[in-house]
Every structure is written in C-alpha cells, then in structure tokens.
N, C-alpha and C positions, 0 to 999 in steps of 0.2 A: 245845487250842491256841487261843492267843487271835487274832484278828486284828488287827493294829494298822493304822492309819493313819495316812499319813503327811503331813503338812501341807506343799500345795505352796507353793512358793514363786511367786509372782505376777511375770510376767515384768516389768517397766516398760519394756521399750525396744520401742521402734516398727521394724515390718519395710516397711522402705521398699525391696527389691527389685521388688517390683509397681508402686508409683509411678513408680521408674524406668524399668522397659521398659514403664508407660504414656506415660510420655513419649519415651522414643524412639520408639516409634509413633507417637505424632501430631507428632514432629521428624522422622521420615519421611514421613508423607504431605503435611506441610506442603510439603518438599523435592521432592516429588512433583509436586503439583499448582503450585505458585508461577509455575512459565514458563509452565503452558496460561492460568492468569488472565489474565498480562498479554500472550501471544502467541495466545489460542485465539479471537480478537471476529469475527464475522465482519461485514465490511464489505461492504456493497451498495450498489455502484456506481452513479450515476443514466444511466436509460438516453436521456433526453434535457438538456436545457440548460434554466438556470429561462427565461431571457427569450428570444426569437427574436429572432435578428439575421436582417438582409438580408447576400445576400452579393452584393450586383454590386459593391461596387465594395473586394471583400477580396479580398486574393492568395489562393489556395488551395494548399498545399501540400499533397501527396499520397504517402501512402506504403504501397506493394502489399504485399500478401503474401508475393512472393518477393522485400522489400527494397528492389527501385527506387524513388526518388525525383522525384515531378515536381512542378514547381512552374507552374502557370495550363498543363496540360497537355504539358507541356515534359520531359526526364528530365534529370536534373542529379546530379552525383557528389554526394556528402556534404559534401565537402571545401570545392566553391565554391559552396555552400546562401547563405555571405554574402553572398557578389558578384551570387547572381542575385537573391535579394528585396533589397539595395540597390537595384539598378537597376530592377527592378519597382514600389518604395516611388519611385522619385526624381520621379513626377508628383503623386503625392499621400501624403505622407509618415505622412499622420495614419491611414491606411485599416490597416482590422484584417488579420493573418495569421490564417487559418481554417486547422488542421492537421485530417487526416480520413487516420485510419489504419485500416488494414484490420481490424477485430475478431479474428482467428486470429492476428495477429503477436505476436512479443514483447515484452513489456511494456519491455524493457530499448531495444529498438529505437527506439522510439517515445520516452523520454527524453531517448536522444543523437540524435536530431534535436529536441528540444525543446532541449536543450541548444545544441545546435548552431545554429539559430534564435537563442536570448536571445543567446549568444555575440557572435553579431553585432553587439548592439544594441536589437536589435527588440524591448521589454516587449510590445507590444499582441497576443498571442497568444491565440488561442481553439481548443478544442478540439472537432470536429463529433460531431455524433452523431446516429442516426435518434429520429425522437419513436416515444415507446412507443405500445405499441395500449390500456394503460389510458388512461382516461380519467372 
C-alpha cells in the first residue's frame, strides 16, 4: 500500500475573530475607566488664604454647625441675609464680607448662603479659614 499525500490547500483569508474580541476588550475597558479619568482628581483644598486680610472693619458672617446664621454676632433667618448686611454695609459700603462656616457642615449650605449673600448685591466676599500649622 502506498501512501499518498495530499496537497494542502493554503488558507488565504485572515481570522479576524481574535482582533475582534481584542477590541471589544479594550472598547470595554476604555468604557470602564473613561468617567474615573475625568471624575476620579482628587482636589485639595487650601487650608488657609494666599494673603491675610484684616478683619475690623469686614461684616463677618457666621454659619454654625447646626445651620444658624449670624451676622457681626447677631442670628438672622436666611431669608433677610440681604436686609441685614445692607444695613450693616450702609456706613461703609466698600468693606469686605468675611463668611466663616463651620468645617463639619454641608458644603451645599454654605453655597446657599453664598448665594444668598451675592444675591443681594454684595461681590466683595471672602471666605475664612484657620492658617495651617505647615509652614
């Protein structure tokens, strides 16, 4: 018996299922990672102010922990924030508002009284903050 052999025939087309689910893999992890890129930065906050202002002659506005509102030690609703630093601003209208909120509150809080403030009128607003212990 003889053995013959048989001449293969040489495939020519290309198997592009491996290409593919290489690329759905990296169109998943792309999918994957894309929102941490643009939402994952972590932002650190300064814990003091670049310049030092004086404050005797800036309203200070105040806002506790559990919410209350005072302005130059005074408690005031939310509501009338514009009626009292008008009449606070009406001897010297040029002097800074100094807001100093409680560190534990909510960051949302502390916006709608900033809000609440520009509302008014008032641009010249500053934010307090303790100076750090680096140095």
């Amino acid at each position: 018996m003889r053995l013959t052999r048989r001449k293969r025939a040489t495939i020519s087309d290309i198997n592009i299922t491996p290409i593919v689910d290489v690329m759905l893999m990296l169109l998943v992890i792309f999918i994957l990672t894309a929102p941490s890129i643009r939402y994952g930065l972590e932002i650190g906050l300064p814990k003091e102010t670049l310049q030092k202002r004086q404050t005797g002659q800036a309203v200070i506005v105040s806002l506790r922990k559990d919410g209350q509102v005072f302005v130059q030690e005074k408690m005031v609703n939310l509501s009338d924030i514009g009626v009292v630093l008008s009449k606070s601003l009406a001897s010297s209208p040029s002097a800074p508002v100094m807001l100093a909120a409680d560190r534990g509150i909510d960051y949302g809080r502390v916006m709608a009284l900033l809000s609440s403030i520009r509302r008014s009128g008032i641009d010249n607003v500053y934010l307090l903050t303790e100076p750090s212990d680096e140095r």
